[in-house]
N, C-alpha and C positions, 0 to 999 in steps of 0.2 A: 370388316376391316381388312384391310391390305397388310403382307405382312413386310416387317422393317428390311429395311436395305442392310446386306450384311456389309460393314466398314471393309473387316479384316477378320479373320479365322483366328486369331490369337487374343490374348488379353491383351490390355494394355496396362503395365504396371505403374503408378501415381503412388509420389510422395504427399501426401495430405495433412494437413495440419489442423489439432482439435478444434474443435469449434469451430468453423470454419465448412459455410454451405457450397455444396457443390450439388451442379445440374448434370446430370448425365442423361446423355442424347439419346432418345428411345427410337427413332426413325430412322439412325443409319446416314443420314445425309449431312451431316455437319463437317463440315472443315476442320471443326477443333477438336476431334475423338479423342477422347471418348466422352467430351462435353457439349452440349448445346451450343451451338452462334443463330438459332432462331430460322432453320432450314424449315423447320415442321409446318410453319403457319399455312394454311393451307389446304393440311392435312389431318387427320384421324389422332395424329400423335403429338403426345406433348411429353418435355424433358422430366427426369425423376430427380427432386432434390432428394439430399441425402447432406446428414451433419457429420464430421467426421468426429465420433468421442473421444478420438487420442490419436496422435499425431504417429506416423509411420506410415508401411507401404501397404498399399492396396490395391487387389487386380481387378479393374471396369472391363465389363464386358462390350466387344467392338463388334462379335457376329450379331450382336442384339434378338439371341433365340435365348437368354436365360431366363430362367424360372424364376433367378434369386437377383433379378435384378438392383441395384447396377452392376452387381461383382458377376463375375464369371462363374459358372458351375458346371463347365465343361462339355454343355450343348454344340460348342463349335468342333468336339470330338466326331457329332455326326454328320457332320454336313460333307 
């Protein structure tokens, strides 16, 4: 596998609300970062839903190198 297209070196922090699915972009190529609009097809990769349990901020990872995908875990410290 090819590895993801890095968006952007930072998080991106999202107001999310519980219950409430979101897709985040595992390829790096999407328009909408740090969420899918369906770049991947085509490719190796496909978006990571995620439910959010309770409403508030959360950091999506845009270098798309975490471990702890979708959130950020600080991999874009090494690049």
């Amino acid at each position: 596998m090819t590895a993801a297209h890095i968006a952007q070196k930072t998080p991106i922090p999202v107001e999310v609300e519980a219950g409430k699915d979101y897709w985040w972009c595992a390829c790096g190529q999407s328009k909408r970062q740090p969420f899918c609009d369906g770049s991947h097809k085509g490719t190796a990769f496909a978006p990571v839903k995620w439910t959010a349990e309770a409403t508030g901020r959360k950091f999506f990872c845009a270098c798309k190198q975490t471990k702890a995908g979708p959130f950020c875990d600080g991999s874009h410290k090494a690049l």
